[in-house]
C-alpha positions, -999 to +999 in steps of 0.1 A: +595+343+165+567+334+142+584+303+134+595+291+168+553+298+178+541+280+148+568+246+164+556+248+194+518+250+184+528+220+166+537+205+194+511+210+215+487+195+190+510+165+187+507+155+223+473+167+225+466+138+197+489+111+215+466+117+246+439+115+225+445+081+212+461+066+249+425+079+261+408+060+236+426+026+237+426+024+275+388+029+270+384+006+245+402-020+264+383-010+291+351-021+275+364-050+254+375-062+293+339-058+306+327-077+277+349-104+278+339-110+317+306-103+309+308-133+283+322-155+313+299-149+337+266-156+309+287-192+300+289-204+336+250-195+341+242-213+312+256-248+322+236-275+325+227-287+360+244-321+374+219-323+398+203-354+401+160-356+396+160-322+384+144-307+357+162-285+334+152-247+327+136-243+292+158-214+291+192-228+299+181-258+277+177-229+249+211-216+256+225-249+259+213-263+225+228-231+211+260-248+214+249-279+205+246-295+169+213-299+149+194-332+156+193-352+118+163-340+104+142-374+107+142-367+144+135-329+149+099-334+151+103-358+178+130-343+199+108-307+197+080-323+212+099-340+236+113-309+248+082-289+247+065-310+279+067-288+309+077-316+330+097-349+338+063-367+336+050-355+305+086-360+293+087-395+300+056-401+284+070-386+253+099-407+252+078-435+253+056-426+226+084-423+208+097-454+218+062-474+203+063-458+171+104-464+168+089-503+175+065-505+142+096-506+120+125-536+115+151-540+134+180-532+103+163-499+096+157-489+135+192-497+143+202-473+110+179-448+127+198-449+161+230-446+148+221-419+131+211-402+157+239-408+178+259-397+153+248-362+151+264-359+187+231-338+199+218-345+231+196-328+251+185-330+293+152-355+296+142-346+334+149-379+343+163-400+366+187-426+355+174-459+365+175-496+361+150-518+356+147-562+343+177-574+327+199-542+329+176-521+305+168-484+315+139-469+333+151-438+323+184-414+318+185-373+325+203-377+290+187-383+257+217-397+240+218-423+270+181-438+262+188-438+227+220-457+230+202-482+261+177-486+227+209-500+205+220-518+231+192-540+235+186-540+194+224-546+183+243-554+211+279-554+189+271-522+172+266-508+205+299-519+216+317-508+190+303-469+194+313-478+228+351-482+218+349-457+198+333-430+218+349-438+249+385-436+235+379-400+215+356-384+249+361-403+279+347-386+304+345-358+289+308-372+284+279-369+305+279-398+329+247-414+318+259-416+285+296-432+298+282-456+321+258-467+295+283-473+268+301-491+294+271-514+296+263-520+265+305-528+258+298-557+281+267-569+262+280-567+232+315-584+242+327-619+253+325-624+294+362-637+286+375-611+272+360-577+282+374-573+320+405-554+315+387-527+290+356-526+317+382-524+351+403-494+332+371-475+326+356-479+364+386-470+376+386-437+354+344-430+365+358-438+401+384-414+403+366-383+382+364-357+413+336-338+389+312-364+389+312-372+421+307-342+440+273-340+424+269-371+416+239-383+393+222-413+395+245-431+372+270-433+389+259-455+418+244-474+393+281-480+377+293-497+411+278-529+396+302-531+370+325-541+401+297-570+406+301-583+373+334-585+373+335-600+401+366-587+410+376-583+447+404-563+437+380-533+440+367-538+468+393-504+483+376-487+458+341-494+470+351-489+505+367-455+498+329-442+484+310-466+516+330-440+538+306-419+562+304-382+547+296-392+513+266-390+492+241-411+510+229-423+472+266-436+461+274-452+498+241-472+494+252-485+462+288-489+468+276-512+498+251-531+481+278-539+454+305-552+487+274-574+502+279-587+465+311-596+465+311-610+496+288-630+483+307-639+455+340-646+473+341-640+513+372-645+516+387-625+488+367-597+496+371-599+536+409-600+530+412-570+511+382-548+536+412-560+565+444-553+545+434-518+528+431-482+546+398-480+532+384-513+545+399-502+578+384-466+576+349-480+571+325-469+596+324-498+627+286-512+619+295-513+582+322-532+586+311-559+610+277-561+590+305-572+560+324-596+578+297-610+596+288-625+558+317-649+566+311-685+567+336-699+595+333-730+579+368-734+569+398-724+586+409-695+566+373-675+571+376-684+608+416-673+608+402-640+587+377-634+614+395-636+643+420-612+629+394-589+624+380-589+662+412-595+679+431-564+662+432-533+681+410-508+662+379-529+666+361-512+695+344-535+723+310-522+705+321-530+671+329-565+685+297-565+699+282-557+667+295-579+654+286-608+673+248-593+671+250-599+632+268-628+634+254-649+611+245-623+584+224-638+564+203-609+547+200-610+505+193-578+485+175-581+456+176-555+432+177-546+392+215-540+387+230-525+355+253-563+351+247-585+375+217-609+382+190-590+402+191-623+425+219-635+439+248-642+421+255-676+446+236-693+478+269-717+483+252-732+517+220-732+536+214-702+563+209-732+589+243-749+583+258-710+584+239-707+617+251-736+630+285-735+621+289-700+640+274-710+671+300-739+670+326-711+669+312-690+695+309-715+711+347-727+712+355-688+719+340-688+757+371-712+766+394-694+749+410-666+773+416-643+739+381-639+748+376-639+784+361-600+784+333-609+765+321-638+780+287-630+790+281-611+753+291-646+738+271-667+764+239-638+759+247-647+720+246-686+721+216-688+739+196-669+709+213-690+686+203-718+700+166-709+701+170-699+666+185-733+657+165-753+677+134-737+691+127-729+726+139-758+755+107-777+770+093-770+807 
């Protein structure tokens, strides 16, 4: 009897243990769970902010440069008082400072300097905007690393193109966009015109298609449609269409159709034959796209075949027709600084009056035409302002 107690005691203690342990595990995984989403949670507060013209909390820029390497020791001083004005202003006057006193030494030993900054891989938020100003140069960049390697670019274009290379095939876009549309600059700077299109049209078609980027998209990135500009390549013109489309960022559809007035001003034709043969040409919003091919010159038989086509197919509405007759001529120019191209532009093939005249002479071969008999009195309403305008007003 004794002996059959003193089992079962044993027993009793052994499961009593077992539940013991299960109770502890399943509470330790319990916690270890918390922690782990508790970890999550603090990593998606903490990262940085792709909104454009904002300035970054001094907090989440603490957190963030947690993770970040050390600036090279040469620059600490610089990039702590940087980061220490409370604002973009102040910031911006900093970076110039810095700027100046970079300027007092030669050229070999501030390139050295750059480099190794850039180097280090540390970067940190400046506040700022990205901008544009003469000759491609930067205004300013919500990245550090992206003023310091507009700095190189200007001081050793072929250095600068070479990081390019290098940093765009290891991180792509993994980068920030400031930094990826600058490297892309400066690889066209620091590269022949001849020779440079292919690497330049693989990497705007990567920014273009980068979902991330452009749902909050940062200055540089409208800034990047140039690069389209500079190539000169009509080819793209879908692509610049697809972000022109009504419900995108008002920022990126501004510069996407400065960069197709561009093209169109580079090659008409091209360009008008790929808005009318692409989905996204045809998906543009009606005043866009007759303001575009209004740019025509109906000079020559293909721009007056290209068009017609246009007008005469069925989605264009009687008020996009009408639009278009309104801007027909279109002879506006923008002028702006551009990250590539000239900030004038690019061509001025033939004088606004011979482009005046020559579409009144097609308007008015169109009122005999019967293609054309619904719109008559728009055409007739049309001619007779483009008439004054060539001409000036009849006598009494």
């Amino acid at each position: 009897m004794k002996k059959a107690a003193f089992f079962q005691a044993l027993i009793i203690l052994v499961l009593l243990g077992v539940s013991w342990v299960l109770i502890i595990l399943k509470f330790k995984g319990k916690e270890e769970t918390q922690g782990n989403e508790g970890s999550r949670i603090d990593t998606q507060e903490t990262q940085p902010s792709e909104e454009p013209d904002t300035f970054d909390n001094e907090v989440t820029q603490a957190m963030e440069e947690e993770l970040m390497p050390n600036p090279p020791e040469a620059w600490s001083e610089w990039v702590n008082y940087i980061r220490s004005q409370p604002n973009a202003a102040l910031r911006r006057q900093a970076i110039e400072e810095l700027r100046v006193s970079l300027s007092g030494i030669s050229n070999d030993e501030l390139v050295a300097r750059l480099i190794q900054f850039l180097d280090s891989a540390y970067d940190f938020p400046t506040g700022l905007r990205f901008q544009t100003a003469k000759a491609g140069t930067l205004a300013g960049a919500s990245s550090f690393r992206a003023m310091v390697l507009d700095w190189l670019g200007q001081l050793d274009p072929q250095a600068a193109a070479q990081l390019a290379m290098k940093d765009l095939g290891s991180a792509g876009t993994g980068m920030h966009p400031d930094e990826f549309v600058i490297h892309l600059r400066n690889y066209a700077w620091g590269t022949p015109a001849d020779s440079n299109s292919s690497f330049l049209r693989q990497h705007f078609n990567l920014l273009v298609d980068q979902q991330d980027w452009f749902s909050n998209p940062t200055a540089s990135i409208g800034e990047a449609m140039d690069i389209a500009v500079y190539l000169q390549d009509t080819s793209l013109v879908p692509e610049l269409a697809s972000i022109a489309q009504p419900g995108q960022n008002n920022n990126l559809r501004h510069a996407a159709n400065l960069a197709l007035e561009r093209l169109f001003e580079i090659d008409p034709t091209g360009a008008a034959a790929e808005i009318l043969q692409s989905t996204q040409g045809l998906d543009l919003d009606g005043r866009n796209r007759a303001s575009l091919l209004a740019r025509l010159d109906p000079a020559t038989a293909e721009a007056k075949e290209l068009i017609e086509s246009y007008i005469l197919s069925p989605g264009v509405t009687p008020a996009e027709f009408e639009l278009f007759i309104q801007y027909l001529p279109n002879l506006n120019i923008s002028y702006s600084y551009n990250l590539l191209s000239p900030e004038k532009p690019i061509t001025q093939s033939i004088h606004h009056t011979e482009r005046l005249r020559n579409a009144l002479d097609m308007i008015e071969a169109w009122q005999n035409d019967p293609r054309f008999s619904q719109h008559v009195d728009l055409l007739s309403e049309r001619i007779e302002t483009m008439t004054v305008q060539l001409y000036g007003n009849p006598g009494p």
